[in-house]
C-alpha positions as CSV (number, residue, x, y, z in Angstrom):
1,X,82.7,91.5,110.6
2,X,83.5,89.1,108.3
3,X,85.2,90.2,104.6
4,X,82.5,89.1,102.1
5,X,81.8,91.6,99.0
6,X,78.6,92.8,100.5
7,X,80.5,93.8,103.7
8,X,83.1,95.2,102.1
9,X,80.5,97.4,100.3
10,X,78.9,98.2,103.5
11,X,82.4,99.1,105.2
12,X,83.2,101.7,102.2
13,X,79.5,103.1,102.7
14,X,79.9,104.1,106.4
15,X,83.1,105.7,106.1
16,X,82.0,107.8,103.7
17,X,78.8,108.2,105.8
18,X,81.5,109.2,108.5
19,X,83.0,111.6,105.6
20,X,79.4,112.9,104.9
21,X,78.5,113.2,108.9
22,X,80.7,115.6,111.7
23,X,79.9,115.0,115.0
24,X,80.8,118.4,116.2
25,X,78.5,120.0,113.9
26,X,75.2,120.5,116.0
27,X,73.4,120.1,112.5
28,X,74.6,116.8,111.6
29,X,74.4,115.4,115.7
30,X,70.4,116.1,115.2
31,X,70.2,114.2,112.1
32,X,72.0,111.6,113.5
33,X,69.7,111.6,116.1
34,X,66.6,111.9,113.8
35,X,67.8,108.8,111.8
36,X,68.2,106.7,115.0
37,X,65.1,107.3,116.0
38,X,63.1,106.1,112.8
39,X,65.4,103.4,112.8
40,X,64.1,102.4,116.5
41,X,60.7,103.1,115.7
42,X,60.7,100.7,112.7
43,X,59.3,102.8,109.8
44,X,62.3,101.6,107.7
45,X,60.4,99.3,105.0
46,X,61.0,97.4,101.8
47,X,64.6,97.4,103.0
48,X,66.4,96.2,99.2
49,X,70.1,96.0,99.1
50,X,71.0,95.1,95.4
51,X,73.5,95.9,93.1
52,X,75.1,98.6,94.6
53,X,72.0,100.1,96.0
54,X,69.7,100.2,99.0
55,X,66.4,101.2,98.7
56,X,63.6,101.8,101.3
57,X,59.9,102.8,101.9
58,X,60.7,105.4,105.1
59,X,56.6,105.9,106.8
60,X,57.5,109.2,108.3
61,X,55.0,112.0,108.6
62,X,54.6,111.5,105.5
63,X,56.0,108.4,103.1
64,X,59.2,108.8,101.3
65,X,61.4,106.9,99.4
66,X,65.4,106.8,99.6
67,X,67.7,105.2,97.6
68,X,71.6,105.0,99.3
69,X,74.1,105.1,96.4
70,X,76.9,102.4,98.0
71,X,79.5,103.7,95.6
72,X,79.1,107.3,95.7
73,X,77.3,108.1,98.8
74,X,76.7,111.4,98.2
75,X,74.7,110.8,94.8
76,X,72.0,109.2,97.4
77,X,68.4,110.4,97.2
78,X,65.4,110.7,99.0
79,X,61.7,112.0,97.9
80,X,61.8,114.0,100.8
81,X,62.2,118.2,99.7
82,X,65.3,118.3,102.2
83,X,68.6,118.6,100.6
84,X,71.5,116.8,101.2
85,X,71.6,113.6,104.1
86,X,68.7,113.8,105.1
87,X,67.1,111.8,108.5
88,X,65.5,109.2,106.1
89,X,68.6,108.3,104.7
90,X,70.1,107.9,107.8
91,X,67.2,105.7,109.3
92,X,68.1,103.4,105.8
93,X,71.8,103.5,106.3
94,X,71.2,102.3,110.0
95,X,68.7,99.5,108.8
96,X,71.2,98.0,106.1
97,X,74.0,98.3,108.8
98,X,72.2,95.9,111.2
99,X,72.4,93.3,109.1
100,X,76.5,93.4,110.0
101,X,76.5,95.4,112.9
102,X,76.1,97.2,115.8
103,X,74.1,100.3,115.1
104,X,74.4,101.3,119.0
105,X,78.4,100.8,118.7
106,X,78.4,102.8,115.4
107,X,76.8,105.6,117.1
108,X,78.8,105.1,120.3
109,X,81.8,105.3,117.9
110,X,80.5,108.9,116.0
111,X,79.9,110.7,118.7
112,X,83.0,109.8,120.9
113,X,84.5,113.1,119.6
114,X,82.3,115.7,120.9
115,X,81.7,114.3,124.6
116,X,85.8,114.4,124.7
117,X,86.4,117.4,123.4
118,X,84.0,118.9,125.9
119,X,86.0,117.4,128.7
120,X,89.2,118.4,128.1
121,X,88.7,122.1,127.4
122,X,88.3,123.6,131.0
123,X,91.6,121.9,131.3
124,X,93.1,123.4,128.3
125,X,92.3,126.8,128.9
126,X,93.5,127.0,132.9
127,X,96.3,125.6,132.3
128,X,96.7,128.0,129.0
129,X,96.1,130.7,131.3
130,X,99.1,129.9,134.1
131,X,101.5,129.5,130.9
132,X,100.2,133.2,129.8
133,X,101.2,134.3,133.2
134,X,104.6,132.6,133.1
135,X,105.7,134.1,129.7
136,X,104.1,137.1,128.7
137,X,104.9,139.3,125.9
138,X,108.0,137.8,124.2
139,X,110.3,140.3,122.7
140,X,112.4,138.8,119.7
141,X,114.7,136.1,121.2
142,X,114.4,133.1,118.6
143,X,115.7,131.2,121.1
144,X,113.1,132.2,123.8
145,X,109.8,131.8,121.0
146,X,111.1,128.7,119.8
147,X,111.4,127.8,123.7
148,X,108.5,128.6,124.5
149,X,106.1,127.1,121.9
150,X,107.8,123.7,122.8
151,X,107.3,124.1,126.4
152,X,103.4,125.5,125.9
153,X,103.0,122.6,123.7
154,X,104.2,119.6,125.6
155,X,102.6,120.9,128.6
156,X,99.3,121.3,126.5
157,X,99.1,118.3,124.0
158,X,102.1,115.8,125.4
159,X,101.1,115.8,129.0
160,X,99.8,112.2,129.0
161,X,96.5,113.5,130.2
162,X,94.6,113.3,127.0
163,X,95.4,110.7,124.4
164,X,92.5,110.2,122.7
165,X,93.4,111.7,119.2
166,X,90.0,113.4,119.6
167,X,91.1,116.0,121.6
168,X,93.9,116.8,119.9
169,X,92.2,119.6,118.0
170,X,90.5,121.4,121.2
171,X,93.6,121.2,122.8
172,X,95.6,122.8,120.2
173,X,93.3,125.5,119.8
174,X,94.0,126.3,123.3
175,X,97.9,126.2,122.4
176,X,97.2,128.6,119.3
177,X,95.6,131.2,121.4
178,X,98.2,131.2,123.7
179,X,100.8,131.6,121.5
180,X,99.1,134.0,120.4
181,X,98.8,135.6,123.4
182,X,102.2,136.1,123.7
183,X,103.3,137.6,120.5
184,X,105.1,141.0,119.7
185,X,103.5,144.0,119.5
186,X,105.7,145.5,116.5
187,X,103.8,144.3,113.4
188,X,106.9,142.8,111.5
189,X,108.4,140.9,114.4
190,X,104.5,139.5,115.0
191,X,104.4,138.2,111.5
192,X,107.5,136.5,111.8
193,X,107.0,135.2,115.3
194,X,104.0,133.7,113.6
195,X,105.5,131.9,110.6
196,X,108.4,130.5,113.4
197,X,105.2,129.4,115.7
198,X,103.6,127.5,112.5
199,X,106.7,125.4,111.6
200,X,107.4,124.9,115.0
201,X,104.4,123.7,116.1
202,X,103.8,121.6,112.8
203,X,106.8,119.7,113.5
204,X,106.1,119.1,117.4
205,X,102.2,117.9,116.1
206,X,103.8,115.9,113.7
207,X,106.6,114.0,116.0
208,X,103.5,114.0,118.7
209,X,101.3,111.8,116.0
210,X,104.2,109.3,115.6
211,X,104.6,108.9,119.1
212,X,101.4,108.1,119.9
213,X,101.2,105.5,116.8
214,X,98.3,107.2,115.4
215,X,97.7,105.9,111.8
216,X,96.3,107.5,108.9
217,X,93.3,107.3,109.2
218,X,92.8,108.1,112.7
219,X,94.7,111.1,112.0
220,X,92.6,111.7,108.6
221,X,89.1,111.2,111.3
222,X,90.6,113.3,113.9
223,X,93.0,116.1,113.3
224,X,94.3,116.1,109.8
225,X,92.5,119.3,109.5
226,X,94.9,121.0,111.5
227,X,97.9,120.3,109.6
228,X,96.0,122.0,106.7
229,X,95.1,124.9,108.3
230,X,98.8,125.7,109.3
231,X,99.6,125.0,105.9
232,X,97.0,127.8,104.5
233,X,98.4,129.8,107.4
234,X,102.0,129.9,106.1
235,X,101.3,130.6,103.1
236,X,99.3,133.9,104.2
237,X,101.8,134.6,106.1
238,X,104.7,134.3,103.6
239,X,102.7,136.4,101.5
240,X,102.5,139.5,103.7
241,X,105.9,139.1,105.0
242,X,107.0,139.1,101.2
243,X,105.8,142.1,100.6
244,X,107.5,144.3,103.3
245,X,111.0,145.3,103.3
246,X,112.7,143.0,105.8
247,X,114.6,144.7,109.2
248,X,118.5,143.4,109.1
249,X,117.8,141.9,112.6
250,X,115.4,139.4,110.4
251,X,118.7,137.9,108.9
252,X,119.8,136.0,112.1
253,X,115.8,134.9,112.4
254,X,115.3,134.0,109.0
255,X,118.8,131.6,109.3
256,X,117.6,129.8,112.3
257,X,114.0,129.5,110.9
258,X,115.4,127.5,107.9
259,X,117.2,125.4,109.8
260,X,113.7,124.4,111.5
261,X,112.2,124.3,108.3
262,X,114.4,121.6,107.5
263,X,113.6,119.5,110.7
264,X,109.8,119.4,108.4
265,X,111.8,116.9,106.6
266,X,112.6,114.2,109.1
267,X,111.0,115.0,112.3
268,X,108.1,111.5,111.7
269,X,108.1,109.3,109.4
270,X,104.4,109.6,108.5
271,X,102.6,112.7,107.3
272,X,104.6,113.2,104.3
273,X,102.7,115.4,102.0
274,X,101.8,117.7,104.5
275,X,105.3,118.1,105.3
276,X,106.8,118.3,102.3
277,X,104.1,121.0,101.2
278,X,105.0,123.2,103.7
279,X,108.6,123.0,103.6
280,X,108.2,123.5,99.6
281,X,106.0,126.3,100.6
282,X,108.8,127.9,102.4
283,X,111.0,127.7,100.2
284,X,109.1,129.5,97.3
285,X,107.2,132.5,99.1
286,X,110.1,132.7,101.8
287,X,113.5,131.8,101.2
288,X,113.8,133.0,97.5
289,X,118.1,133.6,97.2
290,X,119.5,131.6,94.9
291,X,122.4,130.8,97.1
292,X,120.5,129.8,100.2
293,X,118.7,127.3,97.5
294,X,121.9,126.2,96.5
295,X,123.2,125.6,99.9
296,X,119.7,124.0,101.1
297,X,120.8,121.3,98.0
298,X,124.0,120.7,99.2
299,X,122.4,120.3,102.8
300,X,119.4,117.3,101.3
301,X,122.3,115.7,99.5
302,X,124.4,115.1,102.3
303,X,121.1,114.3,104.4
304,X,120.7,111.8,102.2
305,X,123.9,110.0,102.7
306,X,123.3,110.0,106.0
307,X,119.6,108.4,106.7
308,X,119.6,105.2,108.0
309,X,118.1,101.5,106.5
310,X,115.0,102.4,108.2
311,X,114.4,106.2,107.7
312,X,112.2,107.1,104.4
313,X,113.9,109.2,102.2
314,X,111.0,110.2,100.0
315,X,110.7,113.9,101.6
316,X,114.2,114.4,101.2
317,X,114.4,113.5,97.5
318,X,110.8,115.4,96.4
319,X,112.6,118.2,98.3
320,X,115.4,117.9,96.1
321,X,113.2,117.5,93.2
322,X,111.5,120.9,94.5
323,X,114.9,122.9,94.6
324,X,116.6,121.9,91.6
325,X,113.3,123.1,89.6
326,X,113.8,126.4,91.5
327,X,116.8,127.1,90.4
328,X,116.1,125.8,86.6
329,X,117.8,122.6,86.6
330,X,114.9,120.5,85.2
331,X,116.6,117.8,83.9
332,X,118.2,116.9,87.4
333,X,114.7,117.2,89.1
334,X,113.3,114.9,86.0
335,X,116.5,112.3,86.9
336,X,115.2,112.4,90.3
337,X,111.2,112.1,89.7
338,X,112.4,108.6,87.6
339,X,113.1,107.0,91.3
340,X,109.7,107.6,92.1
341,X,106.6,104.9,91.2
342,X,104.0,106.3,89.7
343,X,102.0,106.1,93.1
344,X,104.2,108.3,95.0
345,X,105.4,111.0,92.6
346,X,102.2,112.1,91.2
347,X,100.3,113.9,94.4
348,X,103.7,116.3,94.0
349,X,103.7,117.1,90.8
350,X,100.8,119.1,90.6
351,X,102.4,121.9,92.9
352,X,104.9,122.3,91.0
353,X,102.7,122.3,87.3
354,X,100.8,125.3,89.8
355,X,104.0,126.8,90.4
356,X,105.5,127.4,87.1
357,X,102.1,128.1,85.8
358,X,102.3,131.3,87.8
359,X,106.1,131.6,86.6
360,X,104.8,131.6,83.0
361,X,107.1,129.2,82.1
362,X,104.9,126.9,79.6
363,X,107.5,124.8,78.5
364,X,108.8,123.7,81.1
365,X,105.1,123.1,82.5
366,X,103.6,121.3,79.8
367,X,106.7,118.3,79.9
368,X,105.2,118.3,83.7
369,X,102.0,117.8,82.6
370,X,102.5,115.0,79.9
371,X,104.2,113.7,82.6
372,X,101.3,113.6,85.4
373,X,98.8,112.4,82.5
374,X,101.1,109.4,82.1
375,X,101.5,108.7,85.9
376,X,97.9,109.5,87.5
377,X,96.1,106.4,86.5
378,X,98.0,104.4,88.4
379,X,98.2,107.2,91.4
380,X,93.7,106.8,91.4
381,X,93.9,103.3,91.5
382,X,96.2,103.4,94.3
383,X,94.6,105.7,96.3
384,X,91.0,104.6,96.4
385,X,88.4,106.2,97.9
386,X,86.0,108.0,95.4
387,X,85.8,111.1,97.2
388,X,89.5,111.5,97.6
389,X,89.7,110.5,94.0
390,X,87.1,113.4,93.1
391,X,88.5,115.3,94.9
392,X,92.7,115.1,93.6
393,X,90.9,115.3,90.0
394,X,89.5,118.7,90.2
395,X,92.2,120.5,91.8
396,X,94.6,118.8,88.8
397,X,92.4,119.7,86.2
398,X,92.0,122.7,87.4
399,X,95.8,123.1,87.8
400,X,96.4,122.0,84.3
401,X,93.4,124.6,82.8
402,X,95.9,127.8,82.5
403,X,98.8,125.6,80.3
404,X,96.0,124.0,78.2
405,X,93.8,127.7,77.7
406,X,97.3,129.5,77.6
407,X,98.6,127.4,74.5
408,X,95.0,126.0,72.9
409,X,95.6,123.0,74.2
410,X,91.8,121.7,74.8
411,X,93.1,118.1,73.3
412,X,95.5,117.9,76.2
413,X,92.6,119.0,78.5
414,X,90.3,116.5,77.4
415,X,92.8,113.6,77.4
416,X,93.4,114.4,81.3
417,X,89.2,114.1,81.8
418,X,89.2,110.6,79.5
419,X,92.4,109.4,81.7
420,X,90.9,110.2,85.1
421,X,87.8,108.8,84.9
422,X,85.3,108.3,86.4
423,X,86.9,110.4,88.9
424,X,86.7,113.4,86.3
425,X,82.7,112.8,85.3
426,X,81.6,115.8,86.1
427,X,83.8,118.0,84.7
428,X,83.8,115.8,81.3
429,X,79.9,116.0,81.4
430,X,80.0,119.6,81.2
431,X,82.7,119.8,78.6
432,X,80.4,117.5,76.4
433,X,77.1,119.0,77.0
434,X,78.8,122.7,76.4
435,X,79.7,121.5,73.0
436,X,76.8,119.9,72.3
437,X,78.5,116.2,71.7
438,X,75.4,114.6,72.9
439,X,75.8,111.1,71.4
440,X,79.4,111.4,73.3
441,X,78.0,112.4,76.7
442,X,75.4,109.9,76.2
443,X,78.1,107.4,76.1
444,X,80.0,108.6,79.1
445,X,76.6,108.4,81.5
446,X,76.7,104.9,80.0
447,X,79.8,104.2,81.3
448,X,79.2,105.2,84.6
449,X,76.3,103.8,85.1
450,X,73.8,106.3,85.8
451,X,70.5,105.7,86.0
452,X,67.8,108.1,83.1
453,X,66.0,109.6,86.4
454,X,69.4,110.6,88.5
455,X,70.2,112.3,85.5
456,X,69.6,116.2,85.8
457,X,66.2,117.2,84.7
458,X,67.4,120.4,82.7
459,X,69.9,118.2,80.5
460,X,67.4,115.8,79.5
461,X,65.2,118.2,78.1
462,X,67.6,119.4,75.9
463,X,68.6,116.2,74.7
464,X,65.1,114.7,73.6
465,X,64.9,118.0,71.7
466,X,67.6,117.9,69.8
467,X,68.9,114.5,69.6
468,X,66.4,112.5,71.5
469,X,67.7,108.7,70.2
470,X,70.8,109.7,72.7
471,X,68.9,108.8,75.4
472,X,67.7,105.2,74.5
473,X,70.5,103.2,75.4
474,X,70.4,105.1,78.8
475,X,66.2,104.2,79.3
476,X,67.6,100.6,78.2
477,X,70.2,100.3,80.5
478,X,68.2,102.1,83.4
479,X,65.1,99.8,82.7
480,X,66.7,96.7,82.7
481,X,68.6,97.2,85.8
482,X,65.2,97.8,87.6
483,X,63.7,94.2,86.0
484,X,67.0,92.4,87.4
485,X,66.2,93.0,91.2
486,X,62.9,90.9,90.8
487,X,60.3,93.0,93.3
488,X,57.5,94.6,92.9
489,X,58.9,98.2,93.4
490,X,61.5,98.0,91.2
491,X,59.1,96.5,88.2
492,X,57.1,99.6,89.0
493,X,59.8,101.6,88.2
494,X,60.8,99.7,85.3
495,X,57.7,100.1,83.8
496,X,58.0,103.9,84.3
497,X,61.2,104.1,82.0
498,X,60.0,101.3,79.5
499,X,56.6,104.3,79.2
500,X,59.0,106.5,78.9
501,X,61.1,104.7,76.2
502,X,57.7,104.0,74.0
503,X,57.3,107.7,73.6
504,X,60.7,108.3,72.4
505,X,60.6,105.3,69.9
506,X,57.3,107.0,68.7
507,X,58.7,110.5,68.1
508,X,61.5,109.2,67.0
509,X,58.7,107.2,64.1
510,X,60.4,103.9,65.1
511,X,57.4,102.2,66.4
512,X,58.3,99.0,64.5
513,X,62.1,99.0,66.8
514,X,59.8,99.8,70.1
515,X,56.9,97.1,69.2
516,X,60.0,94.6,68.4
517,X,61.8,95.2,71.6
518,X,58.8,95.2,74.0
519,X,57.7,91.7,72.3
520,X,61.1,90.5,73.0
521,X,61.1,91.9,76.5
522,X,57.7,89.9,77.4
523,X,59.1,86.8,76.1
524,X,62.4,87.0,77.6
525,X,60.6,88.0,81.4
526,X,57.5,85.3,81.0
527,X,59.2,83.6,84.3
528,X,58.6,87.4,86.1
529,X,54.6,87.2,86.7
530,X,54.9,90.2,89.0
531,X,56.5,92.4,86.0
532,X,53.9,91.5,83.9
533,X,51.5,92.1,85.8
534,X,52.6,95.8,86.8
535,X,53.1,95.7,82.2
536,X,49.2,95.0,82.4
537,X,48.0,97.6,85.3
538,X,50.7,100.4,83.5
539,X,48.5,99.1,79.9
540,X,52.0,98.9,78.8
541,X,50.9,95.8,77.2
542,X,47.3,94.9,76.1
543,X,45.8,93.1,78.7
């Protein structure tokens, strides 16, 4: 495919599309299947692609409209009553895709996943099965677990026989269920066997992902999710492990399992955030002595000194960021965040703005705070993508809502929405609406560009009761935008918000403004027979 804007635009669609779409959801694999099939059947009309739109006539059953939102995909529409992607809005995605691609290899593509996974898994769980039989109940050996999770894992997932990253996820479920298979009896050796099998097996996964020179994004597409779920995993584990008092057999255990967790630093060179979230994780449910936190620092310093040219050091210095701000140093850990650009810094801080949230400790979380306001810009810009932009936004503002309702800080709050937008629109929307700014919230749909019918139907209402010359400049904006794509739909629609915008100018008793701008309008458009014409059917306009 050659890069030209529209293409561009088209790429960003699908993988969202891809995002929106799982092929191992049954759902989604009929819908996909739906869509092709009004695409074959040509029912796809009035195909418009325009100014970050596509629009279509779909002649299903019945006829339907869709408009595809190229910049946030999920903010498409159909008339259709289905929520969500619906099959229309498939068929139009597939339509606009021809024109600079292969549909059939785009399909081909999506559904590679299920039809592997499916393959592999009689495999998986015979060979599972003979590993069961060969290890049994493991009584606590740290040596012996940590043995066998490695050999049950490269005989599982590093065997050679699968590479697609596809599998990857079938295969380690297999792997999970035989560990757990295996595990202790006694219910405080099982826990721990479990947290030793999670950071274990998330460093093997993670060394197996560099090995087989999968990139991000084929990791994001394929198996990313499973890094996440050990990560939620550890934490529950931590948790109820916390809360029990510990055996003194755990002490030899609990020495060795550091020294793994360690390994979390520099066992790839890819992966970093999970990593480093798991090992920080460790580190603040797990190993909470101040002297073992001490010694860990000693330990990262000296790792330090010893990486080579080519080894990244940024999970050994946000790790050393991480235990200097457990044991109170902040000033070190604020030495050490000044290394950092503003891209790589920021995804970390908000962990720890969570983490002394919980601690109480408001000063030393609102410095963290001014600090991520300062950085994140640059961080959204940098990491592109507006649902992974939406996304980071809402779990930082929500991060930063306990500082900012703790100390009355709605000023700080509000600065955070104004800095992250328009990744923060929704929850700034709200804000203003709540308080009633309307002439503010007007201005921010403004800004984003929304058209006055994708706006929700319960918020206008409100607004052309109680301050109903809001809404002009959005029916301007809106109507205007329609004119511009010069067919005969979109005049139609036009001519629906210009209708709408005569009624407002007249209960607003600003007839003169509305008969100024409509002679205006028809002078301006005299080229744009078609528009005038639909002015004339609508008796917009005298005829």
């Amino acid at each position: 495919m050659v890069s030209t804007p529209a293409n561009e635009q088209m790429e960003y669609f699908e993988e969202q599309v891809r995002e929106l779409l799982v092929p191992t959801n049954v759902e989604d694999a009929k819908l996909v299947q739906k869509g092709l099939m009004l695409y074959r059947q040509g029912v796809v009309k009035q195909l418009q692609i325009f100014n970050n739109k596509i629009t279509s006539m779909v002649q299903d059953v019945t006829r339907v409209y869709v408009k595809l939102d190229l910049v946030y995909a999920s903010m498409s529409t159909c008339t259709c009553p289905n929520e969500g992607f619906c099959r229309h809005q498939v068929a139009t995605f597939f339509a606009a895709f021809s024109k600079y691609g292969s549909v059939g290899d785009w399909v081909t593509a999506w559904r590679e996943p299920a039809r592997e996974q499916k393959e592999v898994a009689d495999w998986g769980m015979q060979t599972a099965k003979d590993l069961i039989k060969a290890n049994g109940l493991l009584k606590p050996d740290y040596s012996r677990w940590v043995h066998s999770f490695e050999v049950s894992f490269d005989t599982l997932l590093a065997s050679k026989k699968y590479t697609s990253p596809y599998v990857i996820p079938e295969l380690y479920g297999i792997y999970e269920r035989r560990i757990h298979a295996s595990a202790p009896v006694e219910q405080e050796w099982r826990l721990l066997y479990e947290m030793i099998a999670i950071v274990v097996s998330f460093r093997k996964l993670a060394a197996l992902s560099e090995k087989l020179g999968h990139d991000e994004d084929t990791v994001r597409r394929a198996y990313l999710h499973l890094f996440h779920n050990l990560m939620e995993d550890a934490e529950d584990l931590a948790i109820k492990i916390g809360v029990q008092s510990l055996p003194f057999a755990f002490d030899e255990f609990i020495e060795r399992l550091k020294d793994d967790a360690f390994e979390l630093l520099r066992c790839a060179s890819g992966l970093e955030y999970e990593r480093i979230y798991l090992y920080r994780l460790m580190w603040v449910q797990f190993f909470k002595k101040k002297a073992w936190r001490e010694d860990e620092l000693t330990k990262i310093k000296a790792g330090l000194k010893e990486l080579q040219d080519w080894e990244n050091p940024l999970p050994m210095m946000v790790a050393g960021i991480h235990l200097h701000l457990l044991i109170g140093e902040d000033e070190e850990a604020m030495k050490l965040i000044g290394q950092f650009t503003d891209e790589e810094i920021v995804p970390y801080l908000v962990y720890w703005i969570d983490y002394l949230s919980g601690l109480k400790a408001w000063r030393r979380v609102g410095t963290l705070i001014e600090l991520f306001f300062q950085k994140v810009k640059a961080y959204l810009t940098a990491l592109g993508g507006y649902h992974s932009c939406v996304t980071f936004a809402r779990n930082a503002l929500k991060s930063v809502t306990a500082y900012c309702a703790e100390n009355d800080r709605v000023d700080l709050y509000e600065r955070g929405l104004l800095v992250m937008l328009p990744y923060s629109f929704g929850e700034y929307e709200y804000l203003l609406f709540e308080r009633k700014q309307y002439d503010r919230w007007g201005e921010l749909q403004a800004f984003v560009g929304l058209d006055f019918y994708d706006l929700p139907k319960e918020r206008l209402k409100v607004i052309e009761k109680e301050r109903p010359e809001v809404l002009l400049g959005m029916l301007h904006q809106t109507a205007q935008r329609e004119i511009d794509q010069k067919n005969r739909s979109s005049y139609k629609m036009a001519v629906r918000h210009l209708k709408k915008l005569r009624t407002l100018y007249k209960k607003l008793k600003r007839v003169d403004d509305w008969e100024y701008f409509l002679e205006t309008l028809m002078d301006r458009t005299k080229r744009l027979r078609a528009f005038h014409e639909e002015c004339r059917r609508s008796k917009l306009v005298d005829i």
